[in-house]
C-alpha beads as a LAMMPS data file, in Angstrom:
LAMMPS data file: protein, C-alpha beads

341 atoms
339 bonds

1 atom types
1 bond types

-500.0 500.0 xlo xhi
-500.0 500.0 ylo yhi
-500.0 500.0 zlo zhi

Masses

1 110.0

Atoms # bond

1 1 1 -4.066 367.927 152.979
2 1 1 -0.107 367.128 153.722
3 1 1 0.810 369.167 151.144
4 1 1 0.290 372.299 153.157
5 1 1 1.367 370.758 156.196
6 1 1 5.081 370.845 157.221
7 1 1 4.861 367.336 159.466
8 1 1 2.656 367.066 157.427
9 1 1 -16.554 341.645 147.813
10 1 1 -18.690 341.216 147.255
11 1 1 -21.966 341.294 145.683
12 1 1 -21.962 344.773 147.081
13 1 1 -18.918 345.894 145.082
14 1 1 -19.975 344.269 142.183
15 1 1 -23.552 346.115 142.038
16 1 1 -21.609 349.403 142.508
17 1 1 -19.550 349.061 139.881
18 1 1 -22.294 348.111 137.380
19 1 1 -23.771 351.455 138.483
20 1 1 -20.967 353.560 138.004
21 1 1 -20.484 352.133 134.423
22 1 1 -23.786 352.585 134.118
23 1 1 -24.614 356.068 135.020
24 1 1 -25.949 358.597 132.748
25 1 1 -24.529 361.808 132.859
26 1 1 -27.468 364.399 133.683
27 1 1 -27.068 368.268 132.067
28 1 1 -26.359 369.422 135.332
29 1 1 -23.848 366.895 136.350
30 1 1 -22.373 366.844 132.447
31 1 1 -20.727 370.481 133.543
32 1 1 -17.111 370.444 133.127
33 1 1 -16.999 366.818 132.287
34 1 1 -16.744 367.470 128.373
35 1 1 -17.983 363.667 126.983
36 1 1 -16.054 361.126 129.675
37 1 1 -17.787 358.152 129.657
38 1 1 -19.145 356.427 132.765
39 1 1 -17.877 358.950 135.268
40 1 1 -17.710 357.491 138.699
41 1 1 -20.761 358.405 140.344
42 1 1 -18.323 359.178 143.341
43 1 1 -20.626 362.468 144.616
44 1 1 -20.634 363.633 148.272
45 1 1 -17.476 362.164 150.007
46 1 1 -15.237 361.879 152.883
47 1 1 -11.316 361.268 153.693
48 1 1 -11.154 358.679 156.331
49 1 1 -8.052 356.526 158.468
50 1 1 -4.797 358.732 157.337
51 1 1 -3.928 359.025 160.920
52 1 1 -5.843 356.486 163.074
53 1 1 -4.160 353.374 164.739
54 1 1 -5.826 350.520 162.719
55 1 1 -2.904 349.811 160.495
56 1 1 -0.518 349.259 163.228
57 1 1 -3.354 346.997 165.061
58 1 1 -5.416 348.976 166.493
59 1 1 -3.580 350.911 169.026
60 1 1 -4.660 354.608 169.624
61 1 1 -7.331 353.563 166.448
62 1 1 -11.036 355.806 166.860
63 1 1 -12.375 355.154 164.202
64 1 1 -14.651 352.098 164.662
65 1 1 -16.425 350.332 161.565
66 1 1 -19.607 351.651 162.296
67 1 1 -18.362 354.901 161.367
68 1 1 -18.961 353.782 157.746
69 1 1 -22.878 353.360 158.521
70 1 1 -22.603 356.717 159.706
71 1 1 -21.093 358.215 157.084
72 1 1 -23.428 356.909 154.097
73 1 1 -26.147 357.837 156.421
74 1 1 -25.423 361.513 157.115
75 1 1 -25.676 361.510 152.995
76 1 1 -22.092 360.533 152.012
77 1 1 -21.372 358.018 148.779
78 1 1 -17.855 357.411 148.984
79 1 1 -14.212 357.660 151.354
80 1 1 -11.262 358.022 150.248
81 1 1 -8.854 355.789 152.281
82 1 1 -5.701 357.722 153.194
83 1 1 -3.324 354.711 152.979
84 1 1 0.544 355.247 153.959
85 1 1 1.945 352.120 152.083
86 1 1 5.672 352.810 152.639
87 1 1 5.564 352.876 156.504
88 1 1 4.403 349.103 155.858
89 1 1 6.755 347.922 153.754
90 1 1 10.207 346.123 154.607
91 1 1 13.898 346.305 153.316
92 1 1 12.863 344.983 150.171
93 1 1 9.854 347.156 149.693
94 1 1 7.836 344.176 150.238
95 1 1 4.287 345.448 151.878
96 1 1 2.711 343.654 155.251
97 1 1 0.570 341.068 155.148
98 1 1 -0.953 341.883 158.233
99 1 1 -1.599 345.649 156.727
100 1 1 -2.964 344.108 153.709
101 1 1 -5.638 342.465 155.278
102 1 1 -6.792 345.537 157.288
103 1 1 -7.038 347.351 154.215
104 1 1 -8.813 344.365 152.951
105 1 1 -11.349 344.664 155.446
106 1 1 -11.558 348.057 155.310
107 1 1 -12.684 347.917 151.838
108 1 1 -15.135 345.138 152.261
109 1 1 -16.891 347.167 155.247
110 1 1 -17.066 350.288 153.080
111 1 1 -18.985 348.133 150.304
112 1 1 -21.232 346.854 153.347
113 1 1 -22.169 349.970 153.953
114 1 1 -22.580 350.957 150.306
115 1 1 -20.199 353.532 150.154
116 1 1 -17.659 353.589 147.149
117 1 1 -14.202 353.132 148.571
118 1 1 -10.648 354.693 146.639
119 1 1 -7.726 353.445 147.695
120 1 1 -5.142 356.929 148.246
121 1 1 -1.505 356.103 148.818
122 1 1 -0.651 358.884 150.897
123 1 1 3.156 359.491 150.991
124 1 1 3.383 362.820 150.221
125 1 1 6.535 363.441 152.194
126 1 1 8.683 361.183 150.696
127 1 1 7.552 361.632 147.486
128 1 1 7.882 365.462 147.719
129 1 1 11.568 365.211 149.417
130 1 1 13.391 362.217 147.806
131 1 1 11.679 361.588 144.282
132 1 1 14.322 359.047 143.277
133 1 1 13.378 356.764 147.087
134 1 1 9.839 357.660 145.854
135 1 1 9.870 356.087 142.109
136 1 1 11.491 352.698 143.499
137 1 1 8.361 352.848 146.115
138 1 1 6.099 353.923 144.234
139 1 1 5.741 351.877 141.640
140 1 1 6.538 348.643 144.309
141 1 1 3.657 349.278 146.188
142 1 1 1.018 349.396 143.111
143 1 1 2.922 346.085 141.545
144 1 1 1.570 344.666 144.854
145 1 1 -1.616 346.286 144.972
146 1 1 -2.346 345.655 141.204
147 1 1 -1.812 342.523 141.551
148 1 1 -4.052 341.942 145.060
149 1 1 -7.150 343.530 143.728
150 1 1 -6.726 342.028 140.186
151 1 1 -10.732 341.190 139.394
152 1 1 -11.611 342.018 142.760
153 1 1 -13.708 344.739 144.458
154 1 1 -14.527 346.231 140.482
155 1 1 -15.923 349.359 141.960
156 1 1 -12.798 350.409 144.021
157 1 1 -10.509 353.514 142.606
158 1 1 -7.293 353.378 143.149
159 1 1 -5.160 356.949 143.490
160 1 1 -1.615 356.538 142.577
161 1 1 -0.241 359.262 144.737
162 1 1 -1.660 362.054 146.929
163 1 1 -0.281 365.320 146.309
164 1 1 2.927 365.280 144.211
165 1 1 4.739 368.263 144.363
166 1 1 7.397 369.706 146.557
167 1 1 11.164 368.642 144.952
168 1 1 8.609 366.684 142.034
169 1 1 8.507 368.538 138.519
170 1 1 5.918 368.309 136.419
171 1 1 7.794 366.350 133.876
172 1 1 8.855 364.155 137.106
173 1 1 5.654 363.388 137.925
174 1 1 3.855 362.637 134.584
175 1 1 6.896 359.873 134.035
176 1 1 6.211 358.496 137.435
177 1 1 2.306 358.510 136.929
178 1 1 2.882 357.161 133.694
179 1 1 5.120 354.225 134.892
180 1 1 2.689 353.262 137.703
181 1 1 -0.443 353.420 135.761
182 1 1 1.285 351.093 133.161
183 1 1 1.701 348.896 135.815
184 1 1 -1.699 348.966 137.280
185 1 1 -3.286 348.545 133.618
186 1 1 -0.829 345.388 133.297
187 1 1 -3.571 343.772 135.787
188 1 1 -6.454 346.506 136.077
189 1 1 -7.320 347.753 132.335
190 1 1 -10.579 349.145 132.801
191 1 1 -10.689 349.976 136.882
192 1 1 -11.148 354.065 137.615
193 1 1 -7.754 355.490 138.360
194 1 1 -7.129 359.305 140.330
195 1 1 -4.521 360.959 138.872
196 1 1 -3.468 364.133 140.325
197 1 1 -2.695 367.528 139.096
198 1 1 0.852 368.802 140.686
199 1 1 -0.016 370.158 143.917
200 1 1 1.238 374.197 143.951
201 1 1 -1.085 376.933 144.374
202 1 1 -0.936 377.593 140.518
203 1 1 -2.843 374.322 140.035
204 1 1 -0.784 373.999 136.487
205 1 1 -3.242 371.505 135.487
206 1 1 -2.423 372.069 131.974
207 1 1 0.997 370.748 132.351
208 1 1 -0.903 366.784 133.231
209 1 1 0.238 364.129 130.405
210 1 1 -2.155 361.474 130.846
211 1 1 -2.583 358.867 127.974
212 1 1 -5.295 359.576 124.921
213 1 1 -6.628 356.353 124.463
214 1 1 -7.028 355.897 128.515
215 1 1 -10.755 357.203 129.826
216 1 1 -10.740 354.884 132.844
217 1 1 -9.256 358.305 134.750
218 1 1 -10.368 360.768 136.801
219 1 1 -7.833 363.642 137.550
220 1 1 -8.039 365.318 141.168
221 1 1 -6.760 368.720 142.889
222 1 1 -6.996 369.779 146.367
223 1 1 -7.487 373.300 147.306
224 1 1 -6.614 375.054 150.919
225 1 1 -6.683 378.674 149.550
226 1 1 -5.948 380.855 150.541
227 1 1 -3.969 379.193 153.250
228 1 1 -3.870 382.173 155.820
229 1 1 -7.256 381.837 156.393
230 1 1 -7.893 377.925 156.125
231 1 1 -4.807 376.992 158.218
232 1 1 -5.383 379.718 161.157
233 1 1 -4.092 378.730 164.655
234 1 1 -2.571 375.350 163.100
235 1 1 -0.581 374.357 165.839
236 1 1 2.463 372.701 163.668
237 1 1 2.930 375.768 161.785
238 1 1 5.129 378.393 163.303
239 1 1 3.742 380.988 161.054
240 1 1 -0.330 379.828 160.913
241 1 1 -0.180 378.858 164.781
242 1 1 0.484 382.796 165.244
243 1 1 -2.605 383.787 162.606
244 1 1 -6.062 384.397 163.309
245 1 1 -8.882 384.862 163.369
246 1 1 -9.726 385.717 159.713
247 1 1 -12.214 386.223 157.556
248 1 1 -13.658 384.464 154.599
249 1 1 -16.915 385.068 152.494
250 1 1 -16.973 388.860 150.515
251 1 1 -17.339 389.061 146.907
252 1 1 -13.617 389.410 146.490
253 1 1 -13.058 386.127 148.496
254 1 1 -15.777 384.024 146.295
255 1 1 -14.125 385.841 143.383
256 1 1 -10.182 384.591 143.596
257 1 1 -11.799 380.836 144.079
258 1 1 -14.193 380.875 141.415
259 1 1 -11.164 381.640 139.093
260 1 1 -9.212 378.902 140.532
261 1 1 -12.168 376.695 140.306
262 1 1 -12.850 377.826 136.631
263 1 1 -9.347 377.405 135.291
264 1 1 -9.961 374.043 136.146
265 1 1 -13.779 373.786 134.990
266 1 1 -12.060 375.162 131.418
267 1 1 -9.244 372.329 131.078
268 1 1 -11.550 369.817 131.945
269 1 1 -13.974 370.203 129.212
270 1 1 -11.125 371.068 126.709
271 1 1 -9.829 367.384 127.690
272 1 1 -12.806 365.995 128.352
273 1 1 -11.823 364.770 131.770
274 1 1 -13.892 364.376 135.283
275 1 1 -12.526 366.208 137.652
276 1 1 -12.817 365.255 141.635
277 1 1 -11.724 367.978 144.373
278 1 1 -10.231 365.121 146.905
279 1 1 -9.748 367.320 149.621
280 1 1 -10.648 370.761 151.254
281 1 1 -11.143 372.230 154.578
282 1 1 -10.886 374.810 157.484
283 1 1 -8.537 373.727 160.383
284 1 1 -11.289 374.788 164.029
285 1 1 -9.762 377.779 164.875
286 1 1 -11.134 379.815 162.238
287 1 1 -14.539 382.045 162.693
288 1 1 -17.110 378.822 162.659
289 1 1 -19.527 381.048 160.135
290 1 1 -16.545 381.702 157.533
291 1 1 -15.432 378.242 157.715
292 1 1 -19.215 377.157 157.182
293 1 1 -19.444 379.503 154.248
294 1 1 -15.895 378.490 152.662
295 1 1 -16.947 375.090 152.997
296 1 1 -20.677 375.465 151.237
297 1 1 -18.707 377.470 148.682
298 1 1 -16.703 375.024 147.867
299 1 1 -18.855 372.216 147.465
300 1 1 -21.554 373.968 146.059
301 1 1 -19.024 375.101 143.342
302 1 1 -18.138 371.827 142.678
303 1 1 -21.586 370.438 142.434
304 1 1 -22.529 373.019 139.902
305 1 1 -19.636 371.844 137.500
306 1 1 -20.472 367.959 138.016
307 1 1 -17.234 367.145 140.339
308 1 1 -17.097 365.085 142.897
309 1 1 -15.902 366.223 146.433
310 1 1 -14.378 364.883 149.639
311 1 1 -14.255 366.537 152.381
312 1 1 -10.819 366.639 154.763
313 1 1 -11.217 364.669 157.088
314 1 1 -13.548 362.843 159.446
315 1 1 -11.815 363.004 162.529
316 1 1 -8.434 364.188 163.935
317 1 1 -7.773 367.753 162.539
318 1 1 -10.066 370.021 160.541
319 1 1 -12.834 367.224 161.920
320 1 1 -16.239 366.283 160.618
321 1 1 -17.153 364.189 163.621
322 1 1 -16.387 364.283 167.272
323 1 1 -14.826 360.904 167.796
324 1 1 -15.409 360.977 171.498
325 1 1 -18.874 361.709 171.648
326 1 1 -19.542 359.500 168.304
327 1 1 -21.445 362.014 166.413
328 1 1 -21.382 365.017 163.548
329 1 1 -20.163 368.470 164.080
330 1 1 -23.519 369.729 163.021
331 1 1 -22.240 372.962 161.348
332 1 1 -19.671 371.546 159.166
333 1 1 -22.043 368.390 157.745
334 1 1 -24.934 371.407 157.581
335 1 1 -22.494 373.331 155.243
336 1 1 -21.056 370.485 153.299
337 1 1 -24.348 369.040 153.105
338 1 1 -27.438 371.015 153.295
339 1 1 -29.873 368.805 153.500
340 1 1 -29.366 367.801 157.205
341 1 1 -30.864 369.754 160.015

Bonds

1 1 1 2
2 1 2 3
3 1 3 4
4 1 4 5
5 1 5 6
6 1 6 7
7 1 7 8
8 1 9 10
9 1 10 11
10 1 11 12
11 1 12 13
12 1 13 14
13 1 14 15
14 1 15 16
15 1 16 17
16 1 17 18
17 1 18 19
18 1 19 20
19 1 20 21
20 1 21 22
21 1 22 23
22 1 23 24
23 1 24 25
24 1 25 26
25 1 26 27
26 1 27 28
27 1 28 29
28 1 29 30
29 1 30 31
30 1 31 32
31 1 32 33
32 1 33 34
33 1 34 35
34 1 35 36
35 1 36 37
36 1 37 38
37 1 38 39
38 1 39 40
39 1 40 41
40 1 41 42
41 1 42 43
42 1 43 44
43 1 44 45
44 1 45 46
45 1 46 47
46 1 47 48
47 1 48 49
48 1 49 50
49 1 50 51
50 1 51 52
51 1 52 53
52 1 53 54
53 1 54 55
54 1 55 56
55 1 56 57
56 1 57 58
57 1 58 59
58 1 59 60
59 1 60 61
60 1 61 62
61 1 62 63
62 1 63 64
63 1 64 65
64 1 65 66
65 1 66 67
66 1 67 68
67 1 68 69
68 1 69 70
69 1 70 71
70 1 71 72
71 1 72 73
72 1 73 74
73 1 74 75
74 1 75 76
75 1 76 77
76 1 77 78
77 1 78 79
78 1 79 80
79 1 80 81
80 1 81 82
81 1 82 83
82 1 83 84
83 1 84 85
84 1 85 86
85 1 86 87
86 1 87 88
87 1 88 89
88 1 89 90
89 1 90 91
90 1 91 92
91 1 92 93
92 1 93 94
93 1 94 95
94 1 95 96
95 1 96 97
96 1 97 98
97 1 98 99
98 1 99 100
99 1 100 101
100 1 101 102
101 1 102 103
102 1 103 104
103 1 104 105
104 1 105 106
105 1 106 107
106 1 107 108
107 1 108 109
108 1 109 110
109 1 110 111
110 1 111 112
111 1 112 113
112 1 113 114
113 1 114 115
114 1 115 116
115 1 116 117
116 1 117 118
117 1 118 119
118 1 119 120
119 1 120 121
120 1 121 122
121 1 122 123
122 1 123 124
123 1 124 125
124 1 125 126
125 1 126 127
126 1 127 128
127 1 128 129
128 1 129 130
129 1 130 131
130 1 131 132
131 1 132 133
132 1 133 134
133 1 134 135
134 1 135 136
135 1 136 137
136 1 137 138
137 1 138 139
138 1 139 140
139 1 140 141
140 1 141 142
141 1 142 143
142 1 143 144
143 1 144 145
144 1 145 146
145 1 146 147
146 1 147 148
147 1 148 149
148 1 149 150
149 1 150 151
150 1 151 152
151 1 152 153
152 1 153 154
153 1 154 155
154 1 155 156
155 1 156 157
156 1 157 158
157 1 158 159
158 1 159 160
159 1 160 161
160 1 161 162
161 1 162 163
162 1 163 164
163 1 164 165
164 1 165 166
165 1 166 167
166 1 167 168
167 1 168 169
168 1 169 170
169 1 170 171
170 1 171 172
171 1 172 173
172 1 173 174
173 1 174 175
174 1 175 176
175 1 176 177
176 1 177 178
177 1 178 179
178 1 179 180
179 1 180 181
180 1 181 182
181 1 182 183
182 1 183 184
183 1 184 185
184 1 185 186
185 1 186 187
186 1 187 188
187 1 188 189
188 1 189 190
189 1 190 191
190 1 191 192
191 1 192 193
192 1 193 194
193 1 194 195
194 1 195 196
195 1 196 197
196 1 197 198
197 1 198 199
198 1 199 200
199 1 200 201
200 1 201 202
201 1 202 203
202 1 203 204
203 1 204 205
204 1 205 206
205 1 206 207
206 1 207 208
207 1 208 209
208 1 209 210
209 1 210 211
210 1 211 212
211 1 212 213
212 1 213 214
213 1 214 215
214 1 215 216
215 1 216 217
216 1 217 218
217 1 218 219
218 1 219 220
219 1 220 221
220 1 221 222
221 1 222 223
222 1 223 224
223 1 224 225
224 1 225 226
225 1 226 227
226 1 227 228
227 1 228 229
228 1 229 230
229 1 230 231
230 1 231 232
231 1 232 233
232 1 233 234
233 1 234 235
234 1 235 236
235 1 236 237
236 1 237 238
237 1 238 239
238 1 239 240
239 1 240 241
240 1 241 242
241 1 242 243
242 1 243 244
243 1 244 245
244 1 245 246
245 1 246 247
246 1 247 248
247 1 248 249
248 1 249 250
249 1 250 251
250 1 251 252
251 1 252 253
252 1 253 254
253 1 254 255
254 1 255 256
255 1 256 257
256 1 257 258
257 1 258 259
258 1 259 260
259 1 260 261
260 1 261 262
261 1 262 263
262 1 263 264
263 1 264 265
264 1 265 266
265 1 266 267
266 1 267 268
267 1 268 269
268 1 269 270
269 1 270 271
270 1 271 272
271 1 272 273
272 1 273 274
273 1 274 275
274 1 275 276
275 1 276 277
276 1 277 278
277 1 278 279
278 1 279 280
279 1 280 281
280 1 281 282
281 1 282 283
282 1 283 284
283 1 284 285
284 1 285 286
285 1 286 287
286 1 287 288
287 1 288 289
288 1 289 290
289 1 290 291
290 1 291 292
291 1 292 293
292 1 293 294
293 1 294 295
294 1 295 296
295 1 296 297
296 1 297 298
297 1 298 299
298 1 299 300
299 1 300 301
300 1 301 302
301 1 302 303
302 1 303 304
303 1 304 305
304 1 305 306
305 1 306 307
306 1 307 308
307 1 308 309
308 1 309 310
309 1 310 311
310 1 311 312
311 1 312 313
312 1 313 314
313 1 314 315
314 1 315 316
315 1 316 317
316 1 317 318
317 1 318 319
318 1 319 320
319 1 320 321
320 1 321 322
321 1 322 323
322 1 323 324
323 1 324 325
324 1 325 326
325 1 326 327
326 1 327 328
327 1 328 329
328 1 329 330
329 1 330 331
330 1 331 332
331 1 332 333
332 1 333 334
333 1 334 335
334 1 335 336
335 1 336 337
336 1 337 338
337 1 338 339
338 1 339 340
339 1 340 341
């Protein structure tokens, strides 16, 4: 979600990642997927710790492990792990030890509660303002993480960077994701990698170089559109604090997403590439019943063409869950998921 934001093993693993290589693509879930092989069976998910205290130890930190019983229970499969590697890393780009091991336990706990984890390095400000600071980064920080999870945890995805974009070019970016998926295959041939498209609002997904021979990837957007409605009353904004409230749900509305949606439905099949939408959302000062039916559009759209989905986020801004009072904010989970009552 930074991108539109201006401050902005066990046995477990091991059975989940014989069932994602064994998982047979259904008609309905084959949509948009053209013939990828053993798509991660990622389905329903959630983003989870970009912002909380448990990497610095646990100061100001909400969310509590249980969380992740929680979250598989209200009908979740995965999280995606908003990791900031670079705050953790010294003068010589060398990552903490201390860090490491959170994240290690993180992982573990998401397995115990059988959700699929993936493993997001979230620097999208750097990388957006200084690519050259980024690169050196960049490709430090998945040497190290390569390397750590080299035959472990089979089932976790890793996600080389969220949201590239900003001072990035396209040709920028496909040499960067090149370089750090070389690296990660150095250690990791076969482990599911997200790639992302270049974050604008043109989603120029067509401009992604990504390697022939390599089918171990899944490639990933993130859509806010149109952002005058989704990012209403967002108090770090000087222009969305001011907007609001809007509308979302006529024809016209569903209409400018579905082409969105189906410019990337159309790529993927020509390629022959899953696709996973790894973050949407409303910020909570829009109209609760347009954010409920932007949010069932979305995910309903993205069911229909076989993609998986997580939703932004669990807690802090544009909340799932009311950390304070430990439990669901029933209208969002209703219209992400609508199966619960």
């Amino acid at each position: 979600m930074t991108a539109f934001r201006s401050h902005l093993q066990g046995a477990v693993g091991v059975l989940l990642a014989a069932a994602l290589a064994a998982v047979l693509i259904s008609p309905v879930n084959a949509a948009g997927q053209g013939a990828s092989p053993a798509v991660a069976a990622l389905g329903r998910g959630i983003n989870i710790l970009g912002y909380d205290g448990i990497w610095e130890g646990y100061q100001n930190a909400p969310f509590r492990h249980g969380n992740l019983a929680a979250i598989r229970k209200a009908g979740f499969s995965h999280v995606r792990i908003n990791f900031f590697g670079v705050r953790h890393m010294d003068s010589g780009n060398i990552l903490d030890d201390a860090v490491l091991h959170r994240l290690d336990t993180v992982i573990e706990q998401a397995f115990a509660s059988k959700l699929i984890p993936i493993l997001d390095e979230h620097d999208t400000d750097l990388c957006q303002r200084d690519v050259p600071e980024c690169t050196v980064k960049l490709k430090a920080f998945w040497r190290q993480i390569a390397a750590r999870y080299a035959g472990k945890y089979p089932a976790l995805l890793f996600e080389i960077l969220n949201e590239p974009g900003g001072n990035m070019t396209s040709a920028e970016w496909n040499g960067l994701l090149a370089d750090c998926l070389a690296i990660i295959r150095e250690t990791n041939p076969k482990r599911n990698v997200v790639v992302a498209v270049l974050n604008t609002e043109e989603l120029p997904i067509d401009q992604l170089a990504l390697p022939a021979g390599d089918r171990n990837l899944i490639v990933t957007f993130h859509y806010y559109l149109p952002l005058q409605f989704t990012h209403q009353g967002a108090p770090w904004s000087a222009t969305f604090s001011k907007i609001g409230p809007l509308s979302w749900g006529s024809a016209e509305d569903e209409a400018r997403a579905a082409v969105d949606f189906d410019k990337v439905r159309s790529w993927s099949e020509k390629e022959k590439r899953p696709i996973y939408l790894g973050e949407f959302g409303v910020y909570e000062r829009a109209p609760a019943e347009s954010r409920a039916k932007y949010l069932s559009f979305m995910t309903r759209s993205a069911e229909k063409f076989g993609w998986a989905w997580a939703y932004w986020q669990f807690d802090h801004d544009f909340a799932a869950f009311d950390s304070v009072r430990q439990r669901w904010k029933g209208d969002i989970l209703r219209a992400i998921i609508p199966s619960v009552r």
